[in-house]
C-alpha positions, 0 to 999 in steps of 0.5 A, spaced: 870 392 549 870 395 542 868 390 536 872 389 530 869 390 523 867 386 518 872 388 514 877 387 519 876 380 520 876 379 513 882 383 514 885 378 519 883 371 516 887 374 510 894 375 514 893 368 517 892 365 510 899 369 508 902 367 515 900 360 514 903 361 506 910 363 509 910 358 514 910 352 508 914 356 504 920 356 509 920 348 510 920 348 502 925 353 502 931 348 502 928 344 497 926 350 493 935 353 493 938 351 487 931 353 483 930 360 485 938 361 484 936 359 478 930 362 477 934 369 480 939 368 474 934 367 470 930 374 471 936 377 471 938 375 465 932 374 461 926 376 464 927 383 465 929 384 459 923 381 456 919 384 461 923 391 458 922 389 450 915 388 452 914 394 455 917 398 449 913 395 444 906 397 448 908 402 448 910 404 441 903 400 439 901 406 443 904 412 440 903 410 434 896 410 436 896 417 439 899 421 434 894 420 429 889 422 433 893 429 434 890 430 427 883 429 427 882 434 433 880 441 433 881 444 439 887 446 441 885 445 450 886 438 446 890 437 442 895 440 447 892 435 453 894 429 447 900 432 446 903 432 453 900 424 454 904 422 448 910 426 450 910 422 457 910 415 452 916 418 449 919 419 456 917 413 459 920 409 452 927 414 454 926 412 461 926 403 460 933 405 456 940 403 457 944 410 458 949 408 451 943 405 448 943 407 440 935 408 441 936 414 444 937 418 438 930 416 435 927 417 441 929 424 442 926 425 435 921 423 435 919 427 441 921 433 437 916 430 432 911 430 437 912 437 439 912 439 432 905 435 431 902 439 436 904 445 434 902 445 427 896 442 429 894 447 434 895 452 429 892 449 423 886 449 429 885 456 429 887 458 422 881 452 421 876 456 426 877 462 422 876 459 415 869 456 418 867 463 421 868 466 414 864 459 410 858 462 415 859 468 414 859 467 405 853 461 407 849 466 409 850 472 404 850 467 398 843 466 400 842 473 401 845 474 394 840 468 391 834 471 394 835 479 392 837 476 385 831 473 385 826 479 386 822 480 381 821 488 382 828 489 382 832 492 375 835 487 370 843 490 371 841 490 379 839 482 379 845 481 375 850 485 381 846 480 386 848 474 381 855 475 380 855 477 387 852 470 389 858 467 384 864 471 388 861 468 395 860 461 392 867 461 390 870 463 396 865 458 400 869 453 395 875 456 396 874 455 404 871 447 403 877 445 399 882 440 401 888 442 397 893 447 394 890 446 388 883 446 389 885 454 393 888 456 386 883 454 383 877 458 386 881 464 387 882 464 379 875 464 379 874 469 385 879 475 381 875 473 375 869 475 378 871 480 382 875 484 375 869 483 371 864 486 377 868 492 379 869 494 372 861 495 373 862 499 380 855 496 382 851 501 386 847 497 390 851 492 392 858 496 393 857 496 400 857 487 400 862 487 395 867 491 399 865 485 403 867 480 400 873 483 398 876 484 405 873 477 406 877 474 401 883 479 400 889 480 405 894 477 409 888 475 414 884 473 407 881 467 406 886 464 400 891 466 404 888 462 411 887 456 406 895 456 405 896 457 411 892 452 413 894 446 408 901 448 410 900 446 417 896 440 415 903 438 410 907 439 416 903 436 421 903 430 417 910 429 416 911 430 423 906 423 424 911 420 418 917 422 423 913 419 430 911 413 426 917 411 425 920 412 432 915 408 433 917 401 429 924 403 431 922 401 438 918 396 436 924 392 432 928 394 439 923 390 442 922 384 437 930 383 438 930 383 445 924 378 445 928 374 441 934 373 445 930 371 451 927 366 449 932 362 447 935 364 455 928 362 457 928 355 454 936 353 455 934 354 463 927 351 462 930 343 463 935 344 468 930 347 473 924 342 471 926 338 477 927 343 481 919 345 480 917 338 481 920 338 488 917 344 490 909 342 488 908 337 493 910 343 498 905 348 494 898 342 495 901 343 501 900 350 503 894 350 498 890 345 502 892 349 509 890 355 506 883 352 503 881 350 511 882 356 513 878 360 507 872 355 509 872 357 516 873 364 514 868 363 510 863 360 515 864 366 520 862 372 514 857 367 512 853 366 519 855 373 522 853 378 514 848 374 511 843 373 516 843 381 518 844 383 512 837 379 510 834 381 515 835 388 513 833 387 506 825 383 509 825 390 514 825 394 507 821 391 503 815 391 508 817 398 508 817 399 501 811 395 501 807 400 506 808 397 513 810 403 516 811 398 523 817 395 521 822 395 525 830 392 527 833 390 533 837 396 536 844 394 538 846 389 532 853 389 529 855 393 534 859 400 529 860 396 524 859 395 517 852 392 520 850 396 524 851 402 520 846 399 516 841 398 521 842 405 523 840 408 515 835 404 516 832 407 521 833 414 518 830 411 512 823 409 516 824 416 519 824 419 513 818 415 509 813 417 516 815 424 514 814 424 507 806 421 508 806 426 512 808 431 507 803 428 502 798 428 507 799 436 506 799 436 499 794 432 499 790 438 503 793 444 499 791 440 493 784 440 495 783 447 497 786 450 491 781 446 486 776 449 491 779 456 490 779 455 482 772 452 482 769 459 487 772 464 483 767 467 478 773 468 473 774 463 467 782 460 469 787 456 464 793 453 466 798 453 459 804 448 459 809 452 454 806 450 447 799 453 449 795 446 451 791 447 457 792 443 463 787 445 468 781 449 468 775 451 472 768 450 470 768 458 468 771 458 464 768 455 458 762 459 461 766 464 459 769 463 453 761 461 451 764 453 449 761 446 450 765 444 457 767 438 453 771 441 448 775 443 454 777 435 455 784 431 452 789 439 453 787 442 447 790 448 444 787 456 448 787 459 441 784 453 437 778 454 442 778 461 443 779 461 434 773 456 434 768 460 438 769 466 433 771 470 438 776 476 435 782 478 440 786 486 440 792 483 444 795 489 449 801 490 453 803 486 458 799 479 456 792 484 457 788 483 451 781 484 449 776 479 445 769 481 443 764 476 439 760 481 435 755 484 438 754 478 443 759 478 448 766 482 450 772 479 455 778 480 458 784 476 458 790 477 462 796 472 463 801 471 466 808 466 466 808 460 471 815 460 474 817 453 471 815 454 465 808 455 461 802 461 463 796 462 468 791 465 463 784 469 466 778 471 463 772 475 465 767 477 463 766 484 461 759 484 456 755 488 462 761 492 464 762 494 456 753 495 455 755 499 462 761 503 459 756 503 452 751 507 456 755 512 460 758 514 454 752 515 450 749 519 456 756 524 456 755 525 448 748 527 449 750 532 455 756 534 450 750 534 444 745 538 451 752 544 451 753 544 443 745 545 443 745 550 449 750 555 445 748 554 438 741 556 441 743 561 444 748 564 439 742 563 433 737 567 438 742 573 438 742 572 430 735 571 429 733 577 434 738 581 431 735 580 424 728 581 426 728 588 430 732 590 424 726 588 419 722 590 424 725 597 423 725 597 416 718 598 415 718 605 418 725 608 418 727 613 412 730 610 406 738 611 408 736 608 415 733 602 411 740 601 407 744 600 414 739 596 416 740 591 411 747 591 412 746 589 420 741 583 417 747 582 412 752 581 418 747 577 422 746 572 416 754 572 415 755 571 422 751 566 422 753 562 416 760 563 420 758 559 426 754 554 422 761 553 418 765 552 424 759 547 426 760 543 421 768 543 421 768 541 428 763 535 426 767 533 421 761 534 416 763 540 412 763 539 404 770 540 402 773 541 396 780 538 396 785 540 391 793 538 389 796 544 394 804 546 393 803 547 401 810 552 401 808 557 396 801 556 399 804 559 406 809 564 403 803 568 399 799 568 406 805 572 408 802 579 407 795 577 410 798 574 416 803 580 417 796 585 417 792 581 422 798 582 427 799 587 432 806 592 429 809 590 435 808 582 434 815 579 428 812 574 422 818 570 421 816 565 416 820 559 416 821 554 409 825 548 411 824 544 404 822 544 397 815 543 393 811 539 397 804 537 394 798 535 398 791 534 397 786 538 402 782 545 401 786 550 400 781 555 402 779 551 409 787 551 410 789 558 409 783 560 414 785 555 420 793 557 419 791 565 419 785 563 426 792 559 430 796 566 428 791 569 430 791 566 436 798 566 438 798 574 437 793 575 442 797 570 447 803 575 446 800 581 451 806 585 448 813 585 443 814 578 441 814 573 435 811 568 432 814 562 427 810 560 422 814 554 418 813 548 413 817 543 413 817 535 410 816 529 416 817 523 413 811 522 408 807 527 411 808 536 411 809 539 418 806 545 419 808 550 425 806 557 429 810 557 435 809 564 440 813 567 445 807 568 448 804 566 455 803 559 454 798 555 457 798 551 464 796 543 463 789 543 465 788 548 459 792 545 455 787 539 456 781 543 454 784 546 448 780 543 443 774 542 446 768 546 443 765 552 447 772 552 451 775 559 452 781 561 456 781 569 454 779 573 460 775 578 457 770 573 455 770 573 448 770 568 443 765 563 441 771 557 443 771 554 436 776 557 432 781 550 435 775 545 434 773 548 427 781 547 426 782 540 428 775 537 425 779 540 418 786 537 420 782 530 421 776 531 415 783 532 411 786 525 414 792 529 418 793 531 424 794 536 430 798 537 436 798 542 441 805 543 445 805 549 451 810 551 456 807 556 461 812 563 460 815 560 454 809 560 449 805 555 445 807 551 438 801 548 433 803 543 429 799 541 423 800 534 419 797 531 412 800 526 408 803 528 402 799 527 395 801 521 392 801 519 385 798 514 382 802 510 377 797 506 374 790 505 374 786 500 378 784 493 376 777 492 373 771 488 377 764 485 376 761 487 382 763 493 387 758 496 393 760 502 396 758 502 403 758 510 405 753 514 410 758 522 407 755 524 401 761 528 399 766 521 401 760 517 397 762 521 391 768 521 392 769 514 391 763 512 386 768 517 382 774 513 383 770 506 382 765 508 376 771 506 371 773 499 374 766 496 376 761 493 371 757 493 377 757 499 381 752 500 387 752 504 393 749 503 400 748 509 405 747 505 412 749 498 415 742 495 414 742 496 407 749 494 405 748 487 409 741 486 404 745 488 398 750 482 400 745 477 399 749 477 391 756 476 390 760 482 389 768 482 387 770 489 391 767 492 397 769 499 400 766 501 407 767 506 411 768 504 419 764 508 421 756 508 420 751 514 423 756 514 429 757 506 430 762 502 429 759 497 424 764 496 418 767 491 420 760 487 422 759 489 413 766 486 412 767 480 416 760 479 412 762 479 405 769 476 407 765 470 409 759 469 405 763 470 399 769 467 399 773 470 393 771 478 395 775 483 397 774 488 402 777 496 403 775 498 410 776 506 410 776 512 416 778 518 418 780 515 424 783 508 424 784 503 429 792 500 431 789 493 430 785 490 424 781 485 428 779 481 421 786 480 418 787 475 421 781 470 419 783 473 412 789 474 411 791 478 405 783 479 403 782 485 407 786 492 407 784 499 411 785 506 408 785 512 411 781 518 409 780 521 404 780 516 399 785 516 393 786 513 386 793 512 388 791 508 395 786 505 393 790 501 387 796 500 392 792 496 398 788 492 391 796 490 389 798 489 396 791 485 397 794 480 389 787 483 385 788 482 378 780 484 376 775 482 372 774 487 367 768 491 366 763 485 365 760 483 372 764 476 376 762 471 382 769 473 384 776 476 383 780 471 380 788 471 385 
């Protein structure tokens, strides 16, 4: 037998209670006659229309409402959404009217009304939108006007540009906030004024931004003509809302007449239906008192049959919520009602709760096994939440990072340890980054992106693994030295053996055999002297002579010289592709290494062809070319090109340092040399050095400067370029004795980064920069790094400089650096 729900007894316990109201209601029906024909009457008379009026009037109140708010909107999806539900207001007041009803007229008014607030108030939304476009857009470039007028290196009359620029955007920012006509007009007066006056100046600098503010502001699409447009949307809107208001107190008047007059119908029938109400309240205690017995027995029922099993479901959840996963309720009870649906979700709940202790049970086992992975693996792990705080580690990790593991407690920041420990971070690609405590320990980081935010980061340690890279690279220099020492010595003794045999000769040939033996010791000396200059431009320790080199005319007046040294079947084309170009370098060094690579392209041309030999400006650098149509060289021997000894030529000749003796010259002179072959189609060189600059004033003076500089020649140099501007000058030729020369302040140290084949400059610079809190630090190399390791500690105290030191260079990184000098007496300090 199917049981009824809960909701159907309810159900059946109301119908009784309507059929019991029913029943009482046609005994008293006799009774009740005259009073509901009057009160019929009465409804039909009075009440529906006051019922009507009040209608009306609700919904006046609501349109009157409504259409203010059309105004304050900007979106046009909104205002159209508010527009149809005040239309359909207007509809509903036309619907609860009369055919022939006068109102009709204004209600058809004020829905054209309604129409035209939401047209005008969505256009002047979109013309609202664009204005607010162009304000941000004036908002920025006025900011960007005040800052470009407020740079100090900028020319008078282009700070005057940049303000009056500031002032047109100001005024079209004004013009776009105004809230009337007049406010318009007056920014625009203001805007052609300003506009005339900086056009008659035709600024160079800021034409383009001009241009700009002109398109902003003029046009039909302009900004004035916007603003128009807009406040003429919002005038009309506004008389629109005029229009709808008075529809609405129109309707409301209707009403108020309509109320009136059924009042005094309502109060007329209210004495002659007194008696019948008085009848009919003996019948409704009558109906009221079945009705009430039979609600109790009603409420009887639901109260015996809802309230014990729904208590009974509330004692078994909290014995579940509580832990007692044994809780249990009867099968069976409420049968497929609302009960039983209960119990049922209730057991689905137990069911789910024992499977998430198991799922915890799980976690808990997975949780234990990853705190022995982090805690067994030999690498330092950190888990970063998105701000860089560490939220986990492992114990490693502060071994690693050669820290107190108590600094690791309460989620400090990564980089605060990693900056507190002194270690220097080289960030590389894809989250690797290298850190080194100078000459203590080196380690590697690599992190990586959680999927829910933050980053996992790994850090090895890699201190035996560089002392083992230090170590194989210091046995492939020596075998490197071991090659170099080998062919020098064999060269030498072919040298030496010639000269000896021929003084050996000379103490019994005749006197004109003496003459050419002494030319054949000439010969021998020469060449030796050759090899020895090669060796030493490979070394990059031969003593240059750099002069200011105009490097086009320099090329062409090699022309003839080159043109001789070539085969006749082999064309010279010389190639100038730009004016003057002024470098610093030795001209002689550079007129032989541009002759030995043409040199080179001729005997890579087995037959007719032709070499291009072309200047031309790269940047702040000079470009110098030799390309060949020759044989061109296959990758591996492209590898080897510039390596000492190394020689491709079939027949064997050749020492193999005509390309080395030119790259260690390119780099002694600070450019560069790039090699370029394709197999059968020929081989391009290409020659850079950086253009000569010149200074434009002299450098600041200082107390105190150390030089720190192993090269003799470079050692000159900037001892020539620092005598003038230090009172105290002092030179160090190694790390050692600059670090004993630091016990005493100095204002200005200038090092070299490489010190007798060590990298120690930066240990003199990270010395000086932080026992001396005012000094400055000008680190210099033929060779510089990509990364400055010490910027970061000291910003704006330490600058690097490439090779060869230059008066302009140098005075430049001095101002980047803000050092205003001493004069000649010594100092503690540069005052900034």
């Amino acid at each position: 037998m199917m049981r009824l729900t809960v909701r159907a007894r309810l159900l059946l316990a109301l119908a009784l209670l309507a059929v019991a109201v029913l029943t009482v209601g046609a005994i008293a029906w006799g009774a009740l006659t005259r009073g509901t024909d009057r009160l019929d009457r009465l409804h039909g008379e009075t009440l529906g229309g006051v019922d009507q009026a009040l209608t009306l009037s609700r919904q006046a109140a609501d349109l009157a409402t409504l259409a203010p708010y059309l105004l304050t909107l900007d979106s046009p999806f909104r205002i159209a959404q508010e527009g149809r539900e005040a239309t359909a207001l207007v509809d509903a007041i036309a619907a609860g009217l009369p055919p022939d009803d006068a109102l009709r007229g204004r209600v058809d008014d004020t829905r054209r009304a309604i129409a035209d607030l939401v047209r005008e108030t969505s256009l002047r939304a979109g013309l609202r939108d664009r204005t607010l476009r162009l304000n941000a857009e004036l908002a920025a470039a006025e900011r960007r006007f005040a800052a470009q007028s407020a740079r100090p290196s900028a020319a008078l009359m282009e700070r005057q540009d940049w303000l009056a620029l500031q002032r047109i955007a100001a005024a079209l920012l004004g013009a776009g906030r105004a809230e009337n006509l007049i406010g318009v007009g007056e920014f625009q007066r203001e805007y052609t004024r300003l506009a005339a006056h900086l056009g008659d100046r035709r600024p160079v600098s800021a034409a383009g931004d001009l241009a700009r503010m002109t398109a902003i502001a003029e046009g039909r699409d302009g900004l004035f003509e916007l603003r128009r447009l807009e406040l003429a949307r919002q005038i009309g809107a506004e008389a629109a809302l005029v229009r709808i208001r008075q529809g609405a107190a129109a309707v409301t008047g209707h009403s108020a007449a309509a109320t009136v007059l059924a009042r005094d119908a309502i109060a007329a029938e209210r004495a002659s239906t007194a008696t019948a109400i008085a009848l009919a309240k003996s019948t409704i205690l009558a109906v009221g008192l079945a009705s009430a017995a039979l609600a109790l027995m009603a409420a009887l029922y639901v109260s015996g049959h809802v309230t014990a099993n729904l208590r009974a479901i509330s004692d078994a959840m909290v014995r579940l919520a509580s832990g007692d996963r044994q809780s249990r309720l009867p099968r069976g009870e409420g049968g497929g009602d609302e009960i039983g649906k209960l119990f049922h979700a209730f057991r689905i709940f137990r069911a789910n709760a024992l499977r998430l202790d198991r799922s915890h049970r799980q976690m808990a086992q997975r949780t234990a096994l990853f705190e022995k992975m982090m805690a067994g693996i030999s690498d330092g792990v950190a888990i970063l939440s998105d701000n860089g705080q560490i939220v986990a580690s492992n114990q490693r990790l502060a071994q690693v990072l050669r820290v107190d593991p108590a600094r690791l407690d309460g989620r400090p920041r990564l980089s605060e340890i990693v900056d507190a420990a002194g270690w220097q971070v080289v960030e590389g690609p894809g989250g690797f980054a290298n850190l080194s405590l100078p000459g203590l320990a080196h380690a590697e980081r690599r992190s990586s992106d959680l999927p829910g935010g933050g980053s996992v980061a790994l850090f090895s340690d890699a201190t035996e693994r560089r002392q083992l890279d230090d170590r194989l690279r210091q046995i492939q220099r020596i075998e490197a030295l071991g090659k170099v020492s080998g062919e020098v010595a064999h060269d030498f003794g072919n040298i030496l053996s010639t000269i000896s045999g021929s003084l050996h000769l000379m103490d019994s040939a005749p006197p004109e055999r003496q003459g050419m033996l002494r030319q054949t010791v000439a010969s021998a000396v020469d060449l030796g002297m050759s090899l020895t200059g090669r060796l030493l431009s490979f070394a990059r320790r031969q003593q240059l002579e750099p002069e200011l080199v105009d490097l086009p005319a320099l090329v062409e007046g090699m022309a003839d010289l080159v043109g001789f040294a070539l085969r006749d079947e082999i064309e010279l084309v010389i190639d100038i592709r730009s004016g003057p170009l002024q470098v610093r370098v030795d001209p002689g060094q550079l007129e032989s290494a541009i002759l030995n690579l043409c040199l080179n392209a001729g005997q890579a041309i087995p037959g007719e062809g032709r070499i291009t030999l072309g200047v031309a400006r790269d940047g702040d650098h000079a470009r110098i070319e030799v390309t060949d149509t020759g044989a061109g060289m296959p990758p591996e021997v492209l590898v080897q090109a510039m390596e000492p000894f190394f020689t491709a030529r079939a027949d064997g000749a050749g020492t193999g340092l005509g390309l080395a003796m030119v790259y260690g010259f390119i780099r002694q002179s600070g450019g560069d040399i790039t090699i370029d072959s394709t197999v059968g189609e020929g081989t391009r060189v290409c020659l850079t050095l950086p253009l000569a600059a010149v200074a434009t004033s002299g450098l600041p003076g200082f107390g105190a400067v150390l030089v720190v500089e192993d090269e003799s020649g470079d050692r000159a140099l900037a001892e020539r370029l620092l005598t003038g501007c230090a009172g105290r000058l002092e030179i160090a030729g190694s790390a050692g004795a600059a670090l004993d020369r630091l016990e005493r302040p100095f204002d200005l140290v200038v090092t070299d980064l490489a010190l007798h084949g060590r990298v120690a400059g930066w240990r003199v610079a990270s010395v000086a920069l932080s026992r001396w809190p005012e000094a400055l630090v000008i680190v210099v190399s033929g060779n510089l790094p990509e990364v400055n390791p010490l910027a970061a500690r000291f910003p704006r105290r330490i600058a690097t400089l490439a090779k060869p030191l230059t008066s302009a260079a140098l005075g430049a990184a001095l101002a980047e650096l803000g050092a205003t000098g001493q004069g000649d007496e010594p100092q503690s300090g540069i005052q900034r």
